[in-house]
C-alpha positions in Angstrom: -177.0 -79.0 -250.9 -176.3 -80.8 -247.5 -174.1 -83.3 -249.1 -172.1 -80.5 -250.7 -171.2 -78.9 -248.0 -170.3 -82.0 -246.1 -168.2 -82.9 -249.1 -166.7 -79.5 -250.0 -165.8 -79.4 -246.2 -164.0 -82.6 -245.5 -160.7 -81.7 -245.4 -161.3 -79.1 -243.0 -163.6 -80.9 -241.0 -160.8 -83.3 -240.4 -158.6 -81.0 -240.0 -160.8 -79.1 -236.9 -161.0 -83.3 -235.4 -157.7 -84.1 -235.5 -158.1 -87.0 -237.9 -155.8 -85.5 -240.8 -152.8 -87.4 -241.8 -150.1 -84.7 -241.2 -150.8 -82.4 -238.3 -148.6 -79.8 -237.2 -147.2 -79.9 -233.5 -148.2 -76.6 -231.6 -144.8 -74.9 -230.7 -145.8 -73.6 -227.2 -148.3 -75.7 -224.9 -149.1 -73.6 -221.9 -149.8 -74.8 -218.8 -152.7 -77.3 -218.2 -152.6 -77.6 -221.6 -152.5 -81.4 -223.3 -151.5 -82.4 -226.8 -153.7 -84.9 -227.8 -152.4 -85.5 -231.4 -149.6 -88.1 -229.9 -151.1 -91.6 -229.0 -150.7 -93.7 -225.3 -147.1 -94.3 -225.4 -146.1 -97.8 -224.3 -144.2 -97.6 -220.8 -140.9 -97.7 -220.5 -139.3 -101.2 -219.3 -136.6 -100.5 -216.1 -133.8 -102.8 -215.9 -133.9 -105.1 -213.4 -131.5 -104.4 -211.2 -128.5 -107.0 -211.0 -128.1 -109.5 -208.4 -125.2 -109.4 -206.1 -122.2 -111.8 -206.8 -121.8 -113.0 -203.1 -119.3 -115.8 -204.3 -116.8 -112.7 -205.4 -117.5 -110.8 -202.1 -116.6 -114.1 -200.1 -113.8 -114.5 -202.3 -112.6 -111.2 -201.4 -112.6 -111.9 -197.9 -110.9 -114.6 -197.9 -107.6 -112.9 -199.9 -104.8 -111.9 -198.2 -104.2 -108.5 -197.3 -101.0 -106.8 -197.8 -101.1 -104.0 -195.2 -103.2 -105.6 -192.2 -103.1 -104.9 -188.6 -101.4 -107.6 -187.0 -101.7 -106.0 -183.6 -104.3 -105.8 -180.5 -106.7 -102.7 -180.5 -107.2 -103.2 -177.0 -103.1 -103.0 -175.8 -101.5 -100.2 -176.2 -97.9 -100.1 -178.1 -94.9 -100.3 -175.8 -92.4 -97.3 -177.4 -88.8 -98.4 -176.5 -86.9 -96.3 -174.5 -83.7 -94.3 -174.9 -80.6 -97.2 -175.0 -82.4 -99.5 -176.5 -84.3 -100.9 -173.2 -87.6 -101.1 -173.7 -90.2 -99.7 -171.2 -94.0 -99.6 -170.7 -95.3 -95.7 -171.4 -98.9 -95.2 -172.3 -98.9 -91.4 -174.5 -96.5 -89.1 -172.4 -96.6 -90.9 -169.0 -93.6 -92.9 -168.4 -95.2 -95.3 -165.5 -92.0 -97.6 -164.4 -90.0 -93.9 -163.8 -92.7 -91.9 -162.1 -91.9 -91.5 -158.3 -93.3 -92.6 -155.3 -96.3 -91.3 -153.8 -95.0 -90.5 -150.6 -92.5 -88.5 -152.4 -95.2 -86.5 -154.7 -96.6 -85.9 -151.1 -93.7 -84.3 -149.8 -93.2 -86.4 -147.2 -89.7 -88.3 -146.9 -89.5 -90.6 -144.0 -85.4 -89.8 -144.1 -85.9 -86.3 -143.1 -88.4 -86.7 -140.6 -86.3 -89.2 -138.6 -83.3 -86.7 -138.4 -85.1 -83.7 -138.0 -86.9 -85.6 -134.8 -83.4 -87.0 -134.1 -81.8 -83.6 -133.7 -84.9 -82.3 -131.4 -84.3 -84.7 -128.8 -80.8 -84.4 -129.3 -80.4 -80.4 -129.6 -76.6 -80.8 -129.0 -76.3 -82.9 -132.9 -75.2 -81.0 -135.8 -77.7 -81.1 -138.9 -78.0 -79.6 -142.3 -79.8 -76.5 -143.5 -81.8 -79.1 -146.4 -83.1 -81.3 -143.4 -84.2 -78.1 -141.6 -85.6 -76.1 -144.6 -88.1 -79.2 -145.6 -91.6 -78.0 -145.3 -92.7 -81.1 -143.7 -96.3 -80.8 -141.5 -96.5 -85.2 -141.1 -94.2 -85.3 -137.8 -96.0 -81.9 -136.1 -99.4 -83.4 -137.0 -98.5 -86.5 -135.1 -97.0 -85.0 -132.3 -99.8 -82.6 -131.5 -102.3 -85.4 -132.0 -100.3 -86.8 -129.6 -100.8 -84.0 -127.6 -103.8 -83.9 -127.6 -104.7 -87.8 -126.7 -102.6 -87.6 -123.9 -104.9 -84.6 -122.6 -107.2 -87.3 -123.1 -106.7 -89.6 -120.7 -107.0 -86.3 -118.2 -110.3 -86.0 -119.2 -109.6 -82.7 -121.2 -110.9 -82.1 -124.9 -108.5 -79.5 -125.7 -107.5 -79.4 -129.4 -109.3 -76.1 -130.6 -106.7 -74.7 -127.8 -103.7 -76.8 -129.0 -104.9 -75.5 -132.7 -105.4 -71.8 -131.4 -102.6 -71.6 -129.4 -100.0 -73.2 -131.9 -101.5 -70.9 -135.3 -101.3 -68.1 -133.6 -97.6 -69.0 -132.1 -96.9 -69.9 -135.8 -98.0 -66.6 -137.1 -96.2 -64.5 -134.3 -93.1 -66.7 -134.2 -92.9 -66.3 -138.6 -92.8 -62.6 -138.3 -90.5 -62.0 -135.7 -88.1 -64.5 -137.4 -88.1 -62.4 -140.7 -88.1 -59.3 -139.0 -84.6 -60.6 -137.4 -83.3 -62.3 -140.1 -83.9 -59.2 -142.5 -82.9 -59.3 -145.8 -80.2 -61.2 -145.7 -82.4 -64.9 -145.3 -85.9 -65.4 -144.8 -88.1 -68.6 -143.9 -91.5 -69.7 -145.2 -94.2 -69.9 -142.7 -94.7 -74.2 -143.7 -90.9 -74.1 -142.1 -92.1 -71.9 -139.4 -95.1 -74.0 -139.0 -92.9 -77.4 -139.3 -89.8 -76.2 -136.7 -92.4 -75.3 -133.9 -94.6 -78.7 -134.4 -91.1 -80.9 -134.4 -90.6 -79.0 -131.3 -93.3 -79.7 -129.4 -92.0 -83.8 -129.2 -90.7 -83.2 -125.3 -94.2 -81.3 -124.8 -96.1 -84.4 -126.2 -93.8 -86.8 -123.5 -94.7 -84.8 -121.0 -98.1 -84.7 -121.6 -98.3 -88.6 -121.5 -96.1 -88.5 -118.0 -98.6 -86.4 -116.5 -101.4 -88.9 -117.2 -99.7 -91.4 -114.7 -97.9 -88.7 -112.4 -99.0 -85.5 -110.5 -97.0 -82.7 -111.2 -98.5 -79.9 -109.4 -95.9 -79.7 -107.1 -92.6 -78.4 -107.1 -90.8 -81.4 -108.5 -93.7 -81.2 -111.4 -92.5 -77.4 -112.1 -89.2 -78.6 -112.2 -89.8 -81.3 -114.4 -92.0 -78.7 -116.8 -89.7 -75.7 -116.7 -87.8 -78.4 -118.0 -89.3 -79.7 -120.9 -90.0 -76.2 -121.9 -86.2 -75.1 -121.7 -85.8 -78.3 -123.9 -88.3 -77.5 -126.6 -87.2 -73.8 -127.2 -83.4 -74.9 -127.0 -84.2 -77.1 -129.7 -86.4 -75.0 -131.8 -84.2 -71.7 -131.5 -80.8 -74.3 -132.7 -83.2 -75.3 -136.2 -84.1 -71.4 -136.3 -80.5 -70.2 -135.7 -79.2 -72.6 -138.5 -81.8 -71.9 -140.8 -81.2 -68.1 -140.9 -77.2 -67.6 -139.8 -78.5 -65.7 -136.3 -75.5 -67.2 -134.0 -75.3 -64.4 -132.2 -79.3 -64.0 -131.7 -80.1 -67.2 -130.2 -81.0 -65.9 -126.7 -83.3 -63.4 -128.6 -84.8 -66.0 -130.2 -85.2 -68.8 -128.0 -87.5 -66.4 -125.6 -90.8 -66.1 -127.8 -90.6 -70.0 -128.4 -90.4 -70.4 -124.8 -93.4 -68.5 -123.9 -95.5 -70.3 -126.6 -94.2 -73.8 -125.4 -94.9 -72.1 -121.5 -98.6 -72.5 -122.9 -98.2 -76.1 -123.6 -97.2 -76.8 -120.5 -100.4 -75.1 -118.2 -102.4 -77.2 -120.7 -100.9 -80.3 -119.8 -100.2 -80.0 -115.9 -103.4 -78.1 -115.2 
């Protein structure tokens, strides 16, 4: 009866081990789930992959290219300039036409010789351009002046030459456009740069009185002046300046009381 059953039962009994000729594939595997009815598939062979033709790429190197730069990366192009003439610009900046640096400055050597010209020579005519130049070089120098020839007194004076001149600056600006009205009106760097050209016969003075004594009544002389010849000159610049011919007295008399300073700072 045993060998019946095992015989009647065969063909299921392979079928339940998987040992049947055709098996049916399951449609769905779920996950963690295996089909065991395929056998170990042999591995796939990957191409090798090729070697590089270094003979081509040298090859290539060595061709001539059509559109090459023939030029230096490290110069920059030279542009040539309107007419034809060629100049040497780098982006916007044209460096052969750019001007001088004494010029960007504002300082032209040209107007500070006339301007100092015309202060020790009050009685010479001189333009309205030359006088309206906001030039500080020539005052600087002439109150450093000042100021060394106090010096050699044995004074240390230039907080009162710095005082004394701002706030003459300041008074001397306001009372000049208060005059003028509306008519013309001056910057206080022309204010500033009148009074300091000015103060050139002060400076001589100052450097006089080093060597000589002038408290006496040849030294007042001598200082009253060198005051009555820097307010001559500075109230000529001021008159031309802002067309006040017939105000020259008026205006003379507060540069004479500021260049009245300078003068007890130098004798005394």
């Amino acid at each position: 009866m045993a060998s019946n059953y095992w015989m009647g039962d065969e063909s299921q009994q392979n079928n339940d081990w998987g040992y049947g000729q055709q098996q049916q594939q399951p449609a769905n595997l779920g996950w963690n789930n295996f089909d065991y009815s395929q056998g170990p598939q042999p591995p796939q062979q990957q191409e090798a992959p090729a070697a590089p033709d270094y003979y081509s790429q040298f090859n290539n190197y060595n061709a001539p290219v059509s559109n090459s730069y023939s030029g230096n990366m490290f110069i920059p192009s030279t542009a040539p300039a309107a007419g034809g003439a060629s100049s040497a610009t780098y982006g916007d900046d044209d460096i052969e036409n750019e001007p001088p640096l004494l010029e960007e400055l504002g300082i032209n050597f040209s107007h500070i010789r006339e301007k100092t010209m015309v202060v020790l020579n009050p009685v010479a005519a001189t333009s309205v351009d030359v006088i309206a130049d906001q030039d500080l070089a020539g005052p600087l120098v002439f109150c450093l002046m000042f100021g060394a020839a106090l010096l050699l007194h044995g004074k240390i004076q230039f907080g009162f030459i710095y005082g004394v001149g701002m706030l003459g600056c300041v008074g001397v600006y306001m009372l000049m456009n208060l005059m003028a009205g509306e008519s013309a009106t001056i910057s206080f760097t022309c204010t500033a740069s009148v009074l300091g050209y000015c103060l050139l016969p002060m400076s001589i003075l100052s450097m006089l009185s080093a060597v000589l004594s002038f408290k006496g009544t040849i030294g007042y002389g001598i200082s009253l002046l060198a005051v009555f010849w820097c307010s001559f000159s500075a109230s000529k610049l001021f008159v031309t300046a802002l067309s006040l011919d017939s105000q020259r007295l008026l205006v003379a008399y507060p540069c004479a009381l500021l260049y009245a300073v300078f003068a007890l700072l130098a004798i005394f």
